[in-house]
N, C-alpha and C positions, 0 to 999 in steps of 0.2 A: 601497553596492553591493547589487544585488538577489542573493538568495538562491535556488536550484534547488534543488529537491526532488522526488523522485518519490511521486506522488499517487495515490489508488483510487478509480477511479469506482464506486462498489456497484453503481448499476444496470446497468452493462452488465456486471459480474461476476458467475458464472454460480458461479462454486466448485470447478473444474475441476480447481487444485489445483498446475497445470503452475508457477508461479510461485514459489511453497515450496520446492523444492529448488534453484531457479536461483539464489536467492539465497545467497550466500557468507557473511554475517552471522548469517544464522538471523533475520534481523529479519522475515520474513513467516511468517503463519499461518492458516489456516483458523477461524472460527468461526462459527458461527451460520448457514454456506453458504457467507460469502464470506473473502475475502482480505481480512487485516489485517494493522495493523505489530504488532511485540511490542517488550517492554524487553529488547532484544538486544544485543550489543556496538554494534548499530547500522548505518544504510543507510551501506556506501562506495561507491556511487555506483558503481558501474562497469556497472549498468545492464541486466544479463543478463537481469532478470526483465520490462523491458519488452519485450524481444522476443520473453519464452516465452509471454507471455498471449496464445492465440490471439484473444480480443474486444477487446485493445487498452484493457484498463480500468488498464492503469498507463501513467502515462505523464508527464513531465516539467512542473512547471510552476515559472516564474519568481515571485516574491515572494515574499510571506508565505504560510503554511500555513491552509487554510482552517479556520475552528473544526470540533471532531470533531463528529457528528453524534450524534444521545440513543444509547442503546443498544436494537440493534434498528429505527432509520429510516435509512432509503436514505440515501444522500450521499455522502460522497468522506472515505477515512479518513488520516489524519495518518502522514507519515513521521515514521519516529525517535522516534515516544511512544508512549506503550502506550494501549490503547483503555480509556477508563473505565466503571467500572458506576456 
């Protein structure tokens, strides 16, 4: 069975910020400008923060979670894991 997870596009994330509190887990964070996951209780899915991002940089994707990107390069950051250094 494929896996859903909600994902961060970086480049179309501006770091607005609006997405961090929408979340109920605490699993989102600001750093470095953009939105990131953190080691939170974790995403439960109920999805509030994709409709608070006005750019639409979060947003649902089926399968596997793409690998994190270095720290500091554009990409798309991982639900549910903490970003590494």
């Amino acid at each position: 069975m494929a896996r859903v997870h909600i994902e961060i596009d970086l480049e179309l994330c501006d770091g607005c910020g609006v997405c961090v509190p929408a979340c109920s887990q605490s699993a989102l964070r600001l750093e470095g400008g953009k939105a990131r996951f953190q080691d939170a209780p974790g995403c439960d899915h109920l999805e509030r923060c994709l409709g608070a991002c006005p750019r639409g940089a979060l947003r649902l994707r089926v399968g596997r979670p793409a690998p994190a990107p270095a720290p500091g390069a554009a990409g798309r950051g991982l639900p549910g894991r903490p970003q590494t250094r």
